[in-house]
Each structure stands twice: as C-alpha cells, then as structure tokens.
DOSEZA-161930 format. One record per residue: x, y, z of N, C-alpha, C, O, CB in turn; residue number from 1. Coordinates in nm, 3 decimals, padded with zeros to 5 digits. Glycine has a CB too. Layout:
REM residues N
X, Y, Z, X, Y, Z, X, Y, Z, X, Y, Z, X, Y, Z, NUM
...
REM end
This chain:
REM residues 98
11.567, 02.498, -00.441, 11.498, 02.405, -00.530, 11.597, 02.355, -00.635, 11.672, 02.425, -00.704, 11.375, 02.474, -00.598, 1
11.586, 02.231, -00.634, 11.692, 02.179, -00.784, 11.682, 02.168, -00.911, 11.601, 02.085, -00.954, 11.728, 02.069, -00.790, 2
11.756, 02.241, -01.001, 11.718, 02.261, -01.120, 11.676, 02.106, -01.199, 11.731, 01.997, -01.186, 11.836, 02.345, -01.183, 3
11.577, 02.141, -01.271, 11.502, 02.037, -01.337, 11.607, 01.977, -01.390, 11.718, 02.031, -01.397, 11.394, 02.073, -01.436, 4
11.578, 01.841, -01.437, 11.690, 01.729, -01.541, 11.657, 01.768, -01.649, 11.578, 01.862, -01.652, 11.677, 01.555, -01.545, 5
11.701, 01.715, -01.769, 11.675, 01.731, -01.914, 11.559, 01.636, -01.950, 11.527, 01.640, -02.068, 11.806, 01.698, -02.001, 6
11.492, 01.555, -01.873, 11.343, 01.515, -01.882, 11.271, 01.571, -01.860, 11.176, 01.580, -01.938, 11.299, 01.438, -01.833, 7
11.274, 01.659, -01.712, 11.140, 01.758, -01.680, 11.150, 01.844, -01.782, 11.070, 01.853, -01.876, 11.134, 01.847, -01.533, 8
11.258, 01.914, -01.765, 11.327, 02.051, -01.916, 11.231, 02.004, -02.011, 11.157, 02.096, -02.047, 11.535, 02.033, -02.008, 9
11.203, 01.887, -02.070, 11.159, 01.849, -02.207, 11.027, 01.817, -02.210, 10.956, 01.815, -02.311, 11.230, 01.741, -02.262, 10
10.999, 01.797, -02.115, 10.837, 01.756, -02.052, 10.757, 01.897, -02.041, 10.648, 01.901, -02.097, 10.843, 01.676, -01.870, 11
10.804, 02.014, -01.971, 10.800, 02.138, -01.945, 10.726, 02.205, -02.114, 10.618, 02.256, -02.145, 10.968, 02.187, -01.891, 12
10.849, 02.171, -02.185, 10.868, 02.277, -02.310, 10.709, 02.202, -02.390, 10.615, 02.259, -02.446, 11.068, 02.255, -02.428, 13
10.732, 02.065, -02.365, 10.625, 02.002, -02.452, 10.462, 02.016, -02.422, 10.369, 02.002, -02.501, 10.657, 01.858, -02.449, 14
10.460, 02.047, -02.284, 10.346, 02.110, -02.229, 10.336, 02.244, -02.283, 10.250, 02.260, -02.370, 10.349, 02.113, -02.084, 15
10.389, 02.321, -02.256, 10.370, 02.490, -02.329, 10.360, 02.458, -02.450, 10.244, 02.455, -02.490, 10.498, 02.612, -02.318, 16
10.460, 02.426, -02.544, 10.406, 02.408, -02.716, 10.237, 02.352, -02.734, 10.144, 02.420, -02.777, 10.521, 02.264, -02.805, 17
10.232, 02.236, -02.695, 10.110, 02.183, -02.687, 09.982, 02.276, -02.657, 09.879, 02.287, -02.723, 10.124, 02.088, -02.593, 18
10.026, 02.349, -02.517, 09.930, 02.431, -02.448, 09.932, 02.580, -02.567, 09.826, 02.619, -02.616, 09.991, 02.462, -02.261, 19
10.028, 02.629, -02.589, 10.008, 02.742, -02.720, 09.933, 02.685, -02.826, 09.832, 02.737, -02.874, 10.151, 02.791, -02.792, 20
10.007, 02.529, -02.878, 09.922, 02.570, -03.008, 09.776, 02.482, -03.022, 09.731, 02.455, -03.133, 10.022, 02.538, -03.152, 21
09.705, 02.440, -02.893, 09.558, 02.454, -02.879, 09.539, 02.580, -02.895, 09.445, 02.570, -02.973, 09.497, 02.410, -02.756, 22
09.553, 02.684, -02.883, 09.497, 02.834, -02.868, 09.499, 02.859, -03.026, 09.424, 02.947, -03.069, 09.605, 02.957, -02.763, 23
09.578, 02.789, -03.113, 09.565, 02.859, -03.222, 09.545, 02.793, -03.291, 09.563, 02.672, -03.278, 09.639, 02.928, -03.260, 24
09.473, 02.883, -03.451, 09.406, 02.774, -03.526, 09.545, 02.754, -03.610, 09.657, 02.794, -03.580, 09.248, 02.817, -03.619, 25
09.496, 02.665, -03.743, 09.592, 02.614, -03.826, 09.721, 02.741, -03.904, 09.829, 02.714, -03.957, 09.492, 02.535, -03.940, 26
09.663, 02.862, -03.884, 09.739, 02.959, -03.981, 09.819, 03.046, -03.861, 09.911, 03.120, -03.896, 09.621, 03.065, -04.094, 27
09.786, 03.037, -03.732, 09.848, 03.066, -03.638, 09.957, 02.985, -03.587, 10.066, 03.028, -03.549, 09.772, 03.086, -03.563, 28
09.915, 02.849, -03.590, 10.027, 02.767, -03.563, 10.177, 02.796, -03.645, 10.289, 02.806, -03.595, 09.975, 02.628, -03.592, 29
10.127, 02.804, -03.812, 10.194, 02.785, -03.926, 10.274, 02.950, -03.888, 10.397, 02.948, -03.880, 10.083, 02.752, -04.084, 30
10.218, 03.055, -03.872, 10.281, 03.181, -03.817, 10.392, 03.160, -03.720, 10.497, 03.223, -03.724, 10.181, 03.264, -03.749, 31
10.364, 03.074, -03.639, 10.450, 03.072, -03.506, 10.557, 02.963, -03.537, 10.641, 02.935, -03.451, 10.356, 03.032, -03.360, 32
10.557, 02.917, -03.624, 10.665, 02.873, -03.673, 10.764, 02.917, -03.790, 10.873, 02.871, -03.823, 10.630, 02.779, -03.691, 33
10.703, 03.003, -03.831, 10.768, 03.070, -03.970, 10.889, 03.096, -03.979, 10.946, 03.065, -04.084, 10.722, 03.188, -04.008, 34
10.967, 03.161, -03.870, 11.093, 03.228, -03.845, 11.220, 03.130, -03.818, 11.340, 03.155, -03.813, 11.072, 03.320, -03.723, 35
11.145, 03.004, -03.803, 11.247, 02.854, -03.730, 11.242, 02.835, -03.875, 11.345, 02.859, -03.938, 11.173, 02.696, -03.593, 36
11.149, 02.799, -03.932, 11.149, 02.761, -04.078, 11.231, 02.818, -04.165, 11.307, 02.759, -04.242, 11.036, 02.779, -04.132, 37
11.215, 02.949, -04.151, 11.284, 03.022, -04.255, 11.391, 02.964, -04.218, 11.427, 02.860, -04.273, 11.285, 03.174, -04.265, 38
11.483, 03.042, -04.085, 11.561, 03.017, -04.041, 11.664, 02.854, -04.104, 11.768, 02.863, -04.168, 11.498, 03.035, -03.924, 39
11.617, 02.764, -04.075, 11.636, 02.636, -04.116, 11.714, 02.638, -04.297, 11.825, 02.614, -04.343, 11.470, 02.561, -04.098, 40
11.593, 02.674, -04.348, 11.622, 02.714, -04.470, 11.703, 02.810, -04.588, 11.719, 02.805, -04.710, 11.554, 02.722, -04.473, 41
11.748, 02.908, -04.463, 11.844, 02.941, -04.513, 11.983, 02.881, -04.471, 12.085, 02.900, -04.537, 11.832, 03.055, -04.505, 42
11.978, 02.809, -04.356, 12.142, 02.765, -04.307, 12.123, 02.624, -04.431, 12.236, 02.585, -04.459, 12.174, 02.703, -04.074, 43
12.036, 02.560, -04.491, 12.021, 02.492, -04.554, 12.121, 02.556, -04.698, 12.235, 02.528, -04.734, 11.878, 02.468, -04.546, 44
12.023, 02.645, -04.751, 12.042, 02.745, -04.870, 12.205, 02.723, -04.890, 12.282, 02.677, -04.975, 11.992, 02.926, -04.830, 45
12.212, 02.809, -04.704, 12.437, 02.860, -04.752, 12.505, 02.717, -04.790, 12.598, 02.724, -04.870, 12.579, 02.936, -04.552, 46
12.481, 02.631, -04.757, 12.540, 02.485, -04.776, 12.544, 02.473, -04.915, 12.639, 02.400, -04.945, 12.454, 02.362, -04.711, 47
12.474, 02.518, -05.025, 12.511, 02.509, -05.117, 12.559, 02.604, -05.241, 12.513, 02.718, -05.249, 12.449, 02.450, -05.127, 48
12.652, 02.555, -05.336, 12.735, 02.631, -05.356, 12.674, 02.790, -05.457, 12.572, 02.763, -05.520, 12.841, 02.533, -05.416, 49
12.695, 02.854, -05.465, 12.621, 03.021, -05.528, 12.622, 03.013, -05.660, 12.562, 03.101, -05.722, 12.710, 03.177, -05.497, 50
12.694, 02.896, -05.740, 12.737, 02.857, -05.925, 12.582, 02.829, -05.925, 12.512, 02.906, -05.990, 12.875, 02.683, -05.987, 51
12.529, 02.735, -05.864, 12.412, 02.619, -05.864, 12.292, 02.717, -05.845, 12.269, 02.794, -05.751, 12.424, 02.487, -05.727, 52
12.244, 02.702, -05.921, 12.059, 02.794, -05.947, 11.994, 02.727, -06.005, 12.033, 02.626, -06.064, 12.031, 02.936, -06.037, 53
11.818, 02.795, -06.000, 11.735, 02.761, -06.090, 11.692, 02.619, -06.026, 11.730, 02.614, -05.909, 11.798, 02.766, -06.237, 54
11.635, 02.518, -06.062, 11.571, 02.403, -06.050, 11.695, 02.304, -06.000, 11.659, 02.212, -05.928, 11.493, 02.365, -06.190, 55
11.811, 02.310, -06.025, 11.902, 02.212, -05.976, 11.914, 02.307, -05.828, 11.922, 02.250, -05.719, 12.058, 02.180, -06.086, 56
11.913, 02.396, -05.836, 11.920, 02.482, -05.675, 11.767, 02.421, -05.566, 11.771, 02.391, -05.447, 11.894, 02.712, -05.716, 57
11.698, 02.420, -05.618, 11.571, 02.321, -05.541, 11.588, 02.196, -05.533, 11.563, 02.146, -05.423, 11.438, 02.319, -05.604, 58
11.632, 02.109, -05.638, 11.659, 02.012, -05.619, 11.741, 02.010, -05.501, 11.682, 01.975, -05.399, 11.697, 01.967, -05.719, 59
11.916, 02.053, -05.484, 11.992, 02.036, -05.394, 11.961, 02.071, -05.252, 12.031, 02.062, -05.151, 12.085, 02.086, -05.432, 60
11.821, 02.121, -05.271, 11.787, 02.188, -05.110, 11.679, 02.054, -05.059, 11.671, 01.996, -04.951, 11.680, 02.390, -05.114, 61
11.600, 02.034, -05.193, 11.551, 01.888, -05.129, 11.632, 01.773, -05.059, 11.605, 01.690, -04.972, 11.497, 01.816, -05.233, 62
11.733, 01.800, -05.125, 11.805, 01.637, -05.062, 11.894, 01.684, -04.943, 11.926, 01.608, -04.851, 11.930, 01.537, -05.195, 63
11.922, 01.783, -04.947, 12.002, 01.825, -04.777, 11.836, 01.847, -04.677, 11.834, 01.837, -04.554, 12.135, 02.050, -04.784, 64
11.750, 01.866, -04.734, 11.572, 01.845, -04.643, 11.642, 01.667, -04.594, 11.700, 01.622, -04.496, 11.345, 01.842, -04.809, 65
11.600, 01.620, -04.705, 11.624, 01.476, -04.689, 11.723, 01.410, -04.577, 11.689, 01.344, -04.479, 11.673, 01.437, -04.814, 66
11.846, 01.443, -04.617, 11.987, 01.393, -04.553, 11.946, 01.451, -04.409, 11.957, 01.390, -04.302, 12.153, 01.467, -04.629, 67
11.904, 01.563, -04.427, 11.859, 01.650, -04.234, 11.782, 01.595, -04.143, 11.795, 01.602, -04.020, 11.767, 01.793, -04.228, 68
11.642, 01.498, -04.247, 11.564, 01.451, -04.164, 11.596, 01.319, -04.137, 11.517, 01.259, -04.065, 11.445, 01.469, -04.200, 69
11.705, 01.250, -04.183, 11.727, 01.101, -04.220, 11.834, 01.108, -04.098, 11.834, 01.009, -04.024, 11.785, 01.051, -04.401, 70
11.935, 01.223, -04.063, 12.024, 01.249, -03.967, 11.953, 01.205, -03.838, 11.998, 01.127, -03.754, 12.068, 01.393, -03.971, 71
11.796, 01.290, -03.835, 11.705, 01.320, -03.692, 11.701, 01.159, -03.667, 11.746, 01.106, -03.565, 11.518, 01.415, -03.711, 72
11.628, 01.076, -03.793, 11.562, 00.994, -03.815, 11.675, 00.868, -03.737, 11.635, 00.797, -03.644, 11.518, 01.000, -03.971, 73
11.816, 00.858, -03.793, 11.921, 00.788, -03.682, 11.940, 00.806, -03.569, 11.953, 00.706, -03.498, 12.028, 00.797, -03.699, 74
11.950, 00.950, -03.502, 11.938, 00.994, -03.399, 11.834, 00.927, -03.332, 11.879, 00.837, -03.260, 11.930, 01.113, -03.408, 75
11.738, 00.936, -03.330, 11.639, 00.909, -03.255, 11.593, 00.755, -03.264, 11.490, 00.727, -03.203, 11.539, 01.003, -03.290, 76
11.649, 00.667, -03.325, 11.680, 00.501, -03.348, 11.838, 00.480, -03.222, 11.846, 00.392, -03.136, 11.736, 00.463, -03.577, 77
11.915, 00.559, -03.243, 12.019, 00.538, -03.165, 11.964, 00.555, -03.040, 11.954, 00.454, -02.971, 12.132, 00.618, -03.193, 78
11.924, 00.665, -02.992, 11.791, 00.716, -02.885, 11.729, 00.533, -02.838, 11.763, 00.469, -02.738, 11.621, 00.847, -03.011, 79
11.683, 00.511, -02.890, 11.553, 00.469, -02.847, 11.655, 00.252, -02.813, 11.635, 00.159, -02.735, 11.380, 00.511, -03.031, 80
11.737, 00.275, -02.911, 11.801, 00.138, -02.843, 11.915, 00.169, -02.713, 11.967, 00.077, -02.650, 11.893, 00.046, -02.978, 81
11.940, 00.308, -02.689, 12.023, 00.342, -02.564, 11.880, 00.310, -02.485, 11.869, 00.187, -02.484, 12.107, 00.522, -02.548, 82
11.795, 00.357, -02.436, 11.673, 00.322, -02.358, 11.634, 00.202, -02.367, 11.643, 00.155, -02.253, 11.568, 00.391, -02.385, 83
11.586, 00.106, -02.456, 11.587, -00.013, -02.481, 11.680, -00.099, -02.408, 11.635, -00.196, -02.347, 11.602, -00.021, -02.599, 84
11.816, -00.071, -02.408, 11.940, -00.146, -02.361, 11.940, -00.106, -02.214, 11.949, -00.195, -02.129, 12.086, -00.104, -02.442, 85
11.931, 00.024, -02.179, 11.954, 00.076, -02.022, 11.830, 00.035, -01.949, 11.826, 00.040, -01.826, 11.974, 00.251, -02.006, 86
11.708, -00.015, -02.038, 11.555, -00.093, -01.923, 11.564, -00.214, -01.938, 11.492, -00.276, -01.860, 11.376, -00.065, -01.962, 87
11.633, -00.284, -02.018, 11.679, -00.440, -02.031, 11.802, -00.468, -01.921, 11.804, -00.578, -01.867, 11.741, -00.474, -02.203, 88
11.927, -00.347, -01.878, 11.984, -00.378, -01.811, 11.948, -00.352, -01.674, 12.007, -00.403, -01.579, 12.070, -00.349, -01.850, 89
11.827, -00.254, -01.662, 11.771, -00.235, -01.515, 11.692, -00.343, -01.488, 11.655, -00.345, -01.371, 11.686, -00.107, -01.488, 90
11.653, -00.431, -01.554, 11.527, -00.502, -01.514, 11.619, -00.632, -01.439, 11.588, -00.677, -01.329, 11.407, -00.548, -01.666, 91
11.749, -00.686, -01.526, 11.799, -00.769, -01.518, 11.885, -00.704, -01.380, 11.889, -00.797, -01.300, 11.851, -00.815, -01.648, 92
11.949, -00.593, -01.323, 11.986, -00.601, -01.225, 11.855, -00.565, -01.099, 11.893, -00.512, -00.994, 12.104, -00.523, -01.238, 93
11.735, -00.591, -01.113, 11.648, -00.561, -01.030, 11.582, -00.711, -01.027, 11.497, -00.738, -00.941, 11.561, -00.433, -01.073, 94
11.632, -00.822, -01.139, 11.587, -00.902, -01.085, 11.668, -01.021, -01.013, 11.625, -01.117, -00.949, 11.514, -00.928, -01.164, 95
11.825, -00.975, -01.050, 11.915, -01.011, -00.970, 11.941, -00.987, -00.809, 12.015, -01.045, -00.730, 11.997, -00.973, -01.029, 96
11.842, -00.865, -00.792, 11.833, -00.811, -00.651, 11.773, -00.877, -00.585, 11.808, -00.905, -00.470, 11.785, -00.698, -00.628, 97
11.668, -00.920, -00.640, 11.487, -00.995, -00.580, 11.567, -01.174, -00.463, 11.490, -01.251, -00.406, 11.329, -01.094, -00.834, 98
REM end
C-alpha cells in the first residue's frame, strides 16, 4: 500500500481532531490542548531577555503572540496564491489540450 501524500496525512489528522473534539465538551477540549499551549508559551517566554519583568514582560510576550500569528497569517497567503497560480496554470494547460 502507498504511503499517504501530505494531503491525505492532513485530511486524516483533521478528521480525528474534529472526531475527538465532538466527544468533548468546552473544558475538555481546552484540557487537550493545554500542554501545546503551555508548551508554545514558554519557547515564546525564552525569546525574551531574563533583565525584562513585570508588565513590560507581558507586554513583550504579546507582541512575539502577535509577530507568531502574523508569520502563520503570511504563510498561509503565500499558501493560497501558490494554489491559486498552480489551478490558473492547470486550467490554461488543460485548455490548451482541448
């Protein structure tokens, strides 16, 4: 059997997440994520420097939140015009075929 592509792979995972967290209510969900969260938050944390505390230390964790999700947020714009460009260039060599 041939190992799945990185579409099924992603199709797969998104079915099980989905399918787990119907089973659970809102404080179960929030449980089953806790450890990614934390996790997250502390590789966040080490990024900044150990002088910096107190309320400017929250502050600086907000804006690396920020800069992290604004990173995803390009990513997935770059994403979506590679697909955009690669079904604009299939259509045009499928209608060059016809």
């Amino acid at each position: 059997m041939p190992s799945p592509s990185p579409v099924e792979r992603s199709l797969v995972g998104r079915i099980a997440a989905n399918t787990r967290h119907a089973r659970l209510d809102a404080d179960g969900r929030r449980d089953a994520t806790a450890a990614a969260r934390q996790a997250n938050e502390a590789k966040l944390d080490a990024q900044i420097p150990d002088h910096i505390q107190g309320p400017e230390r929250e502050a600086a964790l907000q804006r690396l939140r920020s800069a992290k999700m604004a990173r995803l947020a390009l990513a997935s714009a770059k994403a979506r015009r590679r697909n955009r460009e690669a079904n604009a260039a299939l259509a045009v060599a499928e209608a060059e075929a016809v």
